[in-house]
mmJSON file of the N, C-alpha and C atoms, coordinates in Angstrom:
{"data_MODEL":{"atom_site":{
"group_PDB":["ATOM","ATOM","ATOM","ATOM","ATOM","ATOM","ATOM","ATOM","ATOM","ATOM","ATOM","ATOM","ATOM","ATOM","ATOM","ATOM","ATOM","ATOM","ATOM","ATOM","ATOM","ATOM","ATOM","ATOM","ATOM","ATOM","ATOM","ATOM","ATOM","ATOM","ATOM","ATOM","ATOM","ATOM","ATOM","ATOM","ATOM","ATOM","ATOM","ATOM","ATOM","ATOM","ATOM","ATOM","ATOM","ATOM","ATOM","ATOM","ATOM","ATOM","ATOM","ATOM","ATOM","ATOM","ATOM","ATOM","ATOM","ATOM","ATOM","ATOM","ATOM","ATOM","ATOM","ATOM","ATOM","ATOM","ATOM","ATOM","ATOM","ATOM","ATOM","ATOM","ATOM","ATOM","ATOM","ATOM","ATOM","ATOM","ATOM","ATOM","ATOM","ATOM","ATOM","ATOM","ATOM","ATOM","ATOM","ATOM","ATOM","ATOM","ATOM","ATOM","ATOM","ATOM","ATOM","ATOM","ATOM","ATOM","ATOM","ATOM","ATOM","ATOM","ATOM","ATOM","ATOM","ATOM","ATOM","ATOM","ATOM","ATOM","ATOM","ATOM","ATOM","ATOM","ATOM","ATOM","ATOM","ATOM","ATOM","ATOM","ATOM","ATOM","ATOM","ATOM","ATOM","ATOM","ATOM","ATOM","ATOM","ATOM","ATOM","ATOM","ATOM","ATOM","ATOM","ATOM","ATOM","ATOM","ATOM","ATOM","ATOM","ATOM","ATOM","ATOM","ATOM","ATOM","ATOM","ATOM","ATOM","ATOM","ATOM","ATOM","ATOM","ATOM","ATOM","ATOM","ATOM","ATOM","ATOM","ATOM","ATOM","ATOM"],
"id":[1,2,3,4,5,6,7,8,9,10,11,12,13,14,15,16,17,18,19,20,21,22,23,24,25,26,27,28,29,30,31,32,33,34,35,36,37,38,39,40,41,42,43,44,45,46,47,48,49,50,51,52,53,54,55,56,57,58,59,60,61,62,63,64,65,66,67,68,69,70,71,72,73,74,75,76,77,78,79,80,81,82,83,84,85,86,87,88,89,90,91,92,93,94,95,96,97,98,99,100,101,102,103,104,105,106,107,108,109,110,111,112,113,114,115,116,117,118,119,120,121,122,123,124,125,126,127,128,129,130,131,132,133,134,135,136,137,138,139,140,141,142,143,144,145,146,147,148,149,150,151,152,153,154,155,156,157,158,159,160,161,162],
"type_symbol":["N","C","C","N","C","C","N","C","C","N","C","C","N","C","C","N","C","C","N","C","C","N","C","C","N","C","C","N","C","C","N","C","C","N","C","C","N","C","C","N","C","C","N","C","C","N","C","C","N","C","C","N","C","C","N","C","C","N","C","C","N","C","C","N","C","C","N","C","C","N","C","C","N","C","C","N","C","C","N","C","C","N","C","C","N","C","C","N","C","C","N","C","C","N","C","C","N","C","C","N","C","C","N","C","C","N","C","C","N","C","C","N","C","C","N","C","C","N","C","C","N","C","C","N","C","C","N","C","C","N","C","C","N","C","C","N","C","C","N","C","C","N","C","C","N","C","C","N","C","C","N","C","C","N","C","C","N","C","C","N","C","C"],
"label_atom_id":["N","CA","C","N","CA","C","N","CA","C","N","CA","C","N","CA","C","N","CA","C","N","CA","C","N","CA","C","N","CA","C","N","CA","C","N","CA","C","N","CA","C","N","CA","C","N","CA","C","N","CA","C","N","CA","C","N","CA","C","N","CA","C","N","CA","C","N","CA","C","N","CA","C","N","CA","C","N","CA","C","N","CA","C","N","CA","C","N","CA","C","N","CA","C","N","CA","C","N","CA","C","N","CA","C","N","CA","C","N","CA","C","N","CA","C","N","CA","C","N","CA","C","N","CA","C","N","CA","C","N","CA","C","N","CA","C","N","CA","C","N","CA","C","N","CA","C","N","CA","C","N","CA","C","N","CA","C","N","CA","C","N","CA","C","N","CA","C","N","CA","C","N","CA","C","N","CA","C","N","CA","C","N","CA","C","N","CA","C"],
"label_alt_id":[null,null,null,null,null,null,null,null,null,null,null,null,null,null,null,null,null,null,null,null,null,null,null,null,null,null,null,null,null,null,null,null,null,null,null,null,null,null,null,null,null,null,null,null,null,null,null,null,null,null,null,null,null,null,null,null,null,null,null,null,null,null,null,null,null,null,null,null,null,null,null,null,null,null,null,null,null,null,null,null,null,null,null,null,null,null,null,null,null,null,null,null,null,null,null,null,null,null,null,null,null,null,null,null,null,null,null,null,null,null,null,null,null,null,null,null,null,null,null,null,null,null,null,null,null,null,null,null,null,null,null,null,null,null,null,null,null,null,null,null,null,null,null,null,null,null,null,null,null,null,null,null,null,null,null,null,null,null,null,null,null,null],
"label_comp_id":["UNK","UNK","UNK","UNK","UNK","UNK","UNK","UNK","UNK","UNK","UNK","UNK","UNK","UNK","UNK","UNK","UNK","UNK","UNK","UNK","UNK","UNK","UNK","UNK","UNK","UNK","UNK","UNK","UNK","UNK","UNK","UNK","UNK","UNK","UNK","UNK","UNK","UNK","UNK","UNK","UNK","UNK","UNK","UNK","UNK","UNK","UNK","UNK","UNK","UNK","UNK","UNK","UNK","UNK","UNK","UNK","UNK","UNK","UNK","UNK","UNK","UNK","UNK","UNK","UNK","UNK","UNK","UNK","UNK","UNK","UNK","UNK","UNK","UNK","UNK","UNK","UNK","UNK","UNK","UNK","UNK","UNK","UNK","UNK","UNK","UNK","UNK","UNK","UNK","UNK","UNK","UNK","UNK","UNK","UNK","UNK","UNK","UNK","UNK","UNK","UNK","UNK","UNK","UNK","UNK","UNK","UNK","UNK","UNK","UNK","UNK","UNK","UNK","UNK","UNK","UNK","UNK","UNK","UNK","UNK","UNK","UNK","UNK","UNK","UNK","UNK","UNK","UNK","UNK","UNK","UNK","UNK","UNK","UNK","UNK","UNK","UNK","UNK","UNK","UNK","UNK","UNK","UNK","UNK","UNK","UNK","UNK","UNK","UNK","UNK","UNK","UNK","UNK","UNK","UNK","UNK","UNK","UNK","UNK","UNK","UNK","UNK"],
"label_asym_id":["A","A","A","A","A","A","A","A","A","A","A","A","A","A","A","A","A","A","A","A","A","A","A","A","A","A","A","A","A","A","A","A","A","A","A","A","A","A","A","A","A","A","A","A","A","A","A","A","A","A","A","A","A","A","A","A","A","A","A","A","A","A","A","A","A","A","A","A","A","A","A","A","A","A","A","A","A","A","A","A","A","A","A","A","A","A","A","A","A","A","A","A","A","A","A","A","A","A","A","A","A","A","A","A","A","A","A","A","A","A","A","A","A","A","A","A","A","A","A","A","A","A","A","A","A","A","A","A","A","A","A","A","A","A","A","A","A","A","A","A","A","A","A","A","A","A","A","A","A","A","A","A","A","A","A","A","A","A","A","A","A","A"],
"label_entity_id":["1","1","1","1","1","1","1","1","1","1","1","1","1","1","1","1","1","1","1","1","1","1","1","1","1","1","1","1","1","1","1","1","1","1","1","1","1","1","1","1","1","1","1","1","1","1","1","1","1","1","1","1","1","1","1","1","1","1","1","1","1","1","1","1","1","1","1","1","1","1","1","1","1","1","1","1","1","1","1","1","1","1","1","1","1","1","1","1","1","1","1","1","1","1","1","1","1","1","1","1","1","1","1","1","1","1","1","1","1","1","1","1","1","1","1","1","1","1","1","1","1","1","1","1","1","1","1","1","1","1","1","1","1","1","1","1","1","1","1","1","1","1","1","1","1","1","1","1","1","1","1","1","1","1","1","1","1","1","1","1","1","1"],
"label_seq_id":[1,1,1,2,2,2,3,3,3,4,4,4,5,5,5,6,6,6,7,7,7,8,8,8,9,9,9,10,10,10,11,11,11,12,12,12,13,13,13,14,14,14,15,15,15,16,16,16,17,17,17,18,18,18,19,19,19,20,20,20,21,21,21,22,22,22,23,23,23,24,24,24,25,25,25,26,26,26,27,27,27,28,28,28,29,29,29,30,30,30,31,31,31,32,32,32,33,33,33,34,34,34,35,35,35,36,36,36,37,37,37,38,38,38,39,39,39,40,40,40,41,41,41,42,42,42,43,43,43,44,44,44,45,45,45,46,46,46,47,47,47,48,48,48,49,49,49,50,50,50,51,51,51,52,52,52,53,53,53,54,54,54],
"pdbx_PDB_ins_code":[null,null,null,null,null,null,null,null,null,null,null,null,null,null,null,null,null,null,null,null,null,null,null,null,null,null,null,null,null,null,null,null,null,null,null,null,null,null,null,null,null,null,null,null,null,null,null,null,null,null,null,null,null,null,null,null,null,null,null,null,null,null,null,null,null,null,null,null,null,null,null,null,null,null,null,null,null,null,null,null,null,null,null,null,null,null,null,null,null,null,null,null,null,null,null,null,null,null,null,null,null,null,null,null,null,null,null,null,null,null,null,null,null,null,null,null,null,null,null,null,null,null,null,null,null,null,null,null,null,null,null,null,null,null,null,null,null,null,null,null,null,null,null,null,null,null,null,null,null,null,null,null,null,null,null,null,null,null,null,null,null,null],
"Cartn_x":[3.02,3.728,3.266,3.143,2.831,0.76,0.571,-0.877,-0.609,0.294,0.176,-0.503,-0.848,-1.583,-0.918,0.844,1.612,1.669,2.008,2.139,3.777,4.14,5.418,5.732,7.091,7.59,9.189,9.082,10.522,11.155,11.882,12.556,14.158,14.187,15.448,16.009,17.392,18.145,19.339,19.442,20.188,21.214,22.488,23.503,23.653,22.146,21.738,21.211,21.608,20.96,20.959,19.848,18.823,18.295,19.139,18.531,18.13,17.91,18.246,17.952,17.149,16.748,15.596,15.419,13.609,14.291,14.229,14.202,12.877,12.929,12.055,11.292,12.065,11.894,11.974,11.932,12.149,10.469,10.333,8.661,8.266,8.53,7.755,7.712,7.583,7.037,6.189,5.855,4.798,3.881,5.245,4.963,5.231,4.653,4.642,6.167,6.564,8.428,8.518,9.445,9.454,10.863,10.758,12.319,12.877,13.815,14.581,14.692,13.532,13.738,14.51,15.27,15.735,16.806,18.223,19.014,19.917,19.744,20.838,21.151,22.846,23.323,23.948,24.256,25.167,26.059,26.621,27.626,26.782,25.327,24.183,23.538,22.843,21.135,21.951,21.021,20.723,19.215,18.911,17.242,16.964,15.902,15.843,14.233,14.157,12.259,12.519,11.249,11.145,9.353,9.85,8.135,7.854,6.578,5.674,6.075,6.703,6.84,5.755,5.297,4.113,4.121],
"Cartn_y":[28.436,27.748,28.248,29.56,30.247,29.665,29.291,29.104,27.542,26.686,25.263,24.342,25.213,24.104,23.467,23.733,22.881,21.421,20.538,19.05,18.808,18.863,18.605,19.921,20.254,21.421,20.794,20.944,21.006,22.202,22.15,23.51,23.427,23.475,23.71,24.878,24.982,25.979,26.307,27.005,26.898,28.662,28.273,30.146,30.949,31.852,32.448,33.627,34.995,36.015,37.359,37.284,38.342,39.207,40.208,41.189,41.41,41.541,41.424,39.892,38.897,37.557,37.57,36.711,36.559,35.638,36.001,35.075,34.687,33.437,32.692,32.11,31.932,31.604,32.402,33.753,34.95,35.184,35.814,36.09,34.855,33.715,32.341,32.516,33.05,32.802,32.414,31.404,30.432,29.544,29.555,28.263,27.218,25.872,24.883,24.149,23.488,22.986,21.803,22.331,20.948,20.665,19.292,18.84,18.135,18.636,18.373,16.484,16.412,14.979,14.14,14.921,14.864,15.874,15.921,16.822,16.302,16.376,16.155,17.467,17.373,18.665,18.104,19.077,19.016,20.145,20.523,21.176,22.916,22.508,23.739,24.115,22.922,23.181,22.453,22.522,21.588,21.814,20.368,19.768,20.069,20.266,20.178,19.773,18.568,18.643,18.608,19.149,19.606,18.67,18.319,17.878,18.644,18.931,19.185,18.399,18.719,17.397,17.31,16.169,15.841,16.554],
"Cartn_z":[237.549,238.611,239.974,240.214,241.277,241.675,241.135,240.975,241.417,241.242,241.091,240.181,239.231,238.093,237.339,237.21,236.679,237.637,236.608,237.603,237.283,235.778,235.288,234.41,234.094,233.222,232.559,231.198,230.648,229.846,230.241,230.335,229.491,228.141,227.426,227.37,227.646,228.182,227.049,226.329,224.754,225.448,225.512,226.424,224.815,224.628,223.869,224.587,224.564,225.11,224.041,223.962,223.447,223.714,223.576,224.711,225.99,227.097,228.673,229.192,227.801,229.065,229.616,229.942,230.854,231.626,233.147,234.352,234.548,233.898,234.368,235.9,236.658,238.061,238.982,238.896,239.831,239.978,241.71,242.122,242.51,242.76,243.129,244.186,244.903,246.672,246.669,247.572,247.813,247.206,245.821,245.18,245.427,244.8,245.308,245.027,245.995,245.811,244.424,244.092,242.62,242.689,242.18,242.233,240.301,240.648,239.386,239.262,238.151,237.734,236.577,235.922,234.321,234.117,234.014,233.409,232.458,231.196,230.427,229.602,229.245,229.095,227.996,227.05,225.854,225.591,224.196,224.085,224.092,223.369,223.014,223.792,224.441,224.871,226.544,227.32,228.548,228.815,229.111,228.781,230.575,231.101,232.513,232.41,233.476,233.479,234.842,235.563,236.779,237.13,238.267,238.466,240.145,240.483,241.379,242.773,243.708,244.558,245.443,246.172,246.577,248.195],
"occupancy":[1.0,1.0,1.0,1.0,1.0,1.0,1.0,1.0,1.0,1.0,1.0,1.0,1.0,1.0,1.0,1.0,1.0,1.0,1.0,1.0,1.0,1.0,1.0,1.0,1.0,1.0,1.0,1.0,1.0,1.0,1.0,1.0,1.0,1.0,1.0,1.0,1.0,1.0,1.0,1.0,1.0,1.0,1.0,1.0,1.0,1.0,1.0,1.0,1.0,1.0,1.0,1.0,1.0,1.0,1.0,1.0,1.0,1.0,1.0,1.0,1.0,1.0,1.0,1.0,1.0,1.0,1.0,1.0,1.0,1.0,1.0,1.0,1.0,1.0,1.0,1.0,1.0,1.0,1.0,1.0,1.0,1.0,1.0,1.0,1.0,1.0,1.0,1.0,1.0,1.0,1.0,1.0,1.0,1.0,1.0,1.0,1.0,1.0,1.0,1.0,1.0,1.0,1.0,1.0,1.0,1.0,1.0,1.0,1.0,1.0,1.0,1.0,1.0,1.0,1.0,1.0,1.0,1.0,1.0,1.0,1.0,1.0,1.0,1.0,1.0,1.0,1.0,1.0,1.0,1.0,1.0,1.0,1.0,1.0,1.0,1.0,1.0,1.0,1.0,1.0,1.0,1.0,1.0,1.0,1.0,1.0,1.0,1.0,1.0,1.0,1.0,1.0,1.0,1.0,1.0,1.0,1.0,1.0,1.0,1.0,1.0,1.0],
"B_iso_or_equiv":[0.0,0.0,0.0,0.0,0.0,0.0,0.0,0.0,0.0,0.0,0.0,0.0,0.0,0.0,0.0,0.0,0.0,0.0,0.0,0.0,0.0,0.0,0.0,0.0,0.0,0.0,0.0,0.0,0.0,0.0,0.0,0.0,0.0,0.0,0.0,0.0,0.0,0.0,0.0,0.0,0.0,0.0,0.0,0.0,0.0,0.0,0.0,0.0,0.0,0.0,0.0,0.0,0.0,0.0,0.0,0.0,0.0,0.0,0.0,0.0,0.0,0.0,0.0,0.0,0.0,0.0,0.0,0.0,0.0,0.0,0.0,0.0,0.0,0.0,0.0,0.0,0.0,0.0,0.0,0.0,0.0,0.0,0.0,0.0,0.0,0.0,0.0,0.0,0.0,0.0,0.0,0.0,0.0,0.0,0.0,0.0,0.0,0.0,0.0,0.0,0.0,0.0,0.0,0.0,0.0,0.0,0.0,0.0,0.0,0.0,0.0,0.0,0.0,0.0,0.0,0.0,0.0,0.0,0.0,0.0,0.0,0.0,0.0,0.0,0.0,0.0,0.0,0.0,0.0,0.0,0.0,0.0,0.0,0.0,0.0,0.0,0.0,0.0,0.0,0.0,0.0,0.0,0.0,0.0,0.0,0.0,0.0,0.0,0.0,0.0,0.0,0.0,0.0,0.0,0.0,0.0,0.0,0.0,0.0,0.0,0.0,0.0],
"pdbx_formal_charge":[null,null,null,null,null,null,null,null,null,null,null,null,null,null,null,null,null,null,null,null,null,null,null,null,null,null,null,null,null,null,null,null,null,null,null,null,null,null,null,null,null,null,null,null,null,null,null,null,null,null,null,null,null,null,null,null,null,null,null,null,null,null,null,null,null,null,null,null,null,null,null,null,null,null,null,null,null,null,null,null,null,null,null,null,null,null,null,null,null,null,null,null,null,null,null,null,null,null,null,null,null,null,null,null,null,null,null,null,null,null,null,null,null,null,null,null,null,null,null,null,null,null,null,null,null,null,null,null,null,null,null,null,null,null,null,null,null,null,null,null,null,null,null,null,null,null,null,null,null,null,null,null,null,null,null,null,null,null,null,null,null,null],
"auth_seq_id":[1,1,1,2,2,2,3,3,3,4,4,4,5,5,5,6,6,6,7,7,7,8,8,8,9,9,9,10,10,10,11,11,11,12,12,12,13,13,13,14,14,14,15,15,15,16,16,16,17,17,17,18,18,18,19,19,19,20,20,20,21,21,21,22,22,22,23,23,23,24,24,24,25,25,25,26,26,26,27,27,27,28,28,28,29,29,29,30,30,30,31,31,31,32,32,32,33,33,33,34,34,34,35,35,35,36,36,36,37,37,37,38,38,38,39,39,39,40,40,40,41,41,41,42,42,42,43,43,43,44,44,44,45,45,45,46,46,46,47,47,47,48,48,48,49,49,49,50,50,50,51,51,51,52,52,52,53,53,53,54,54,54],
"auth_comp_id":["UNK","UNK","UNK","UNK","UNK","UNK","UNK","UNK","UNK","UNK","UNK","UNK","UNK","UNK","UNK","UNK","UNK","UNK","UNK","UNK","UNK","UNK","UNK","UNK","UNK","UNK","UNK","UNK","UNK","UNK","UNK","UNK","UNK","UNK","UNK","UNK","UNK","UNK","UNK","UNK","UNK","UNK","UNK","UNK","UNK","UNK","UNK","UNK","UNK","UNK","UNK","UNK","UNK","UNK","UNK","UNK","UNK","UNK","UNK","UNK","UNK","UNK","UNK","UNK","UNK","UNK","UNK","UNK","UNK","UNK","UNK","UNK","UNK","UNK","UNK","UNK","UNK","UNK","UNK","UNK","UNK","UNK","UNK","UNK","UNK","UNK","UNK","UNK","UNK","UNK","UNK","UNK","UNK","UNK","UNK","UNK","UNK","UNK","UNK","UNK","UNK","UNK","UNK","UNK","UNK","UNK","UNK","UNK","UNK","UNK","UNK","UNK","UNK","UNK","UNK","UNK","UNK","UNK","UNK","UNK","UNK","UNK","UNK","UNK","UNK","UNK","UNK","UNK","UNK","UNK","UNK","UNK","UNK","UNK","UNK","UNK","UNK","UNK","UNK","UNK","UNK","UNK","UNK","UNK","UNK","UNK","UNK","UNK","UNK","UNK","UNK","UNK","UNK","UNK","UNK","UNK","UNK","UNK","UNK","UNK","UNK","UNK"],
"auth_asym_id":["A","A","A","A","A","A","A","A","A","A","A","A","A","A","A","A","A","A","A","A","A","A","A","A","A","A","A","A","A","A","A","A","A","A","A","A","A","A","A","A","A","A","A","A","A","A","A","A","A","A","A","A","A","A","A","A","A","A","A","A","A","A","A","A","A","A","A","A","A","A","A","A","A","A","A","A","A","A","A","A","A","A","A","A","A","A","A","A","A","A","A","A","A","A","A","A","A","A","A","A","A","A","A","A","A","A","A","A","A","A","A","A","A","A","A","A","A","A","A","A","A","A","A","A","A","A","A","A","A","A","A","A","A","A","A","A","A","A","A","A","A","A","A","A","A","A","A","A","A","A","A","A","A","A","A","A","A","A","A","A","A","A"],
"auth_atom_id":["N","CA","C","N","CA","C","N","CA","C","N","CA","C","N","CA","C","N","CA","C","N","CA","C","N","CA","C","N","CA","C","N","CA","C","N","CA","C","N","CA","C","N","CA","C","N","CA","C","N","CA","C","N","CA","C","N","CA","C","N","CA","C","N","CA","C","N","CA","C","N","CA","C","N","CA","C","N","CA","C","N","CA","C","N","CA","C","N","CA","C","N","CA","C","N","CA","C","N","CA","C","N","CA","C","N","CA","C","N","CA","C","N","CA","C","N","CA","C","N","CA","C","N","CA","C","N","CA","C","N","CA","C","N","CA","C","N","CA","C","N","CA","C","N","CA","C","N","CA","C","N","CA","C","N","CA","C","N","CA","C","N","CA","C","N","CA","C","N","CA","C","N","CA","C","N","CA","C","N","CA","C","N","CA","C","N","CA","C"],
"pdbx_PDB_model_num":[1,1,1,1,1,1,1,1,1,1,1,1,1,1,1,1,1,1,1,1,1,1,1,1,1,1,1,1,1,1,1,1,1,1,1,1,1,1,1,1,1,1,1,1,1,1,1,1,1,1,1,1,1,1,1,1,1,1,1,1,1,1,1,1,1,1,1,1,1,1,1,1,1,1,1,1,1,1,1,1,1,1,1,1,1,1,1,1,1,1,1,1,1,1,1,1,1,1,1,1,1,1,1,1,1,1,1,1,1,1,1,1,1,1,1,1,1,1,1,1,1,1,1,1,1,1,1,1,1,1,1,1,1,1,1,1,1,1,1,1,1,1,1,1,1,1,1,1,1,1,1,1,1,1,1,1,1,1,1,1,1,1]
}}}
């Protein structure tokens, strides 16, 4: 992400923690801005796709 070679990312989110977690999105400075195009949520998971904004 930090590189910008992503164009699109989906990202399923299941409130499961395993031992400390991986923050995913922490350190992005001066990455490129993306906007949330897709959220659907359920009772388990919540689905998120994120795209690259222009």
């Amino acid at each position: 992400m930090r590189a910008g070679l992503l164009d699109e990312m989906y990202v399923a989110i299941s409130p499961i923690l395993l031992g400390r977690g991986a923050r995913l999105f922490d350190n992005l400075e001066g990455a490129p801005a993306s906007e949330r195009t897709e959220l659907v949520s359920g009772p388990s998971v919540t689905h998120v796709r994120l795209r690259r904004s222009a």
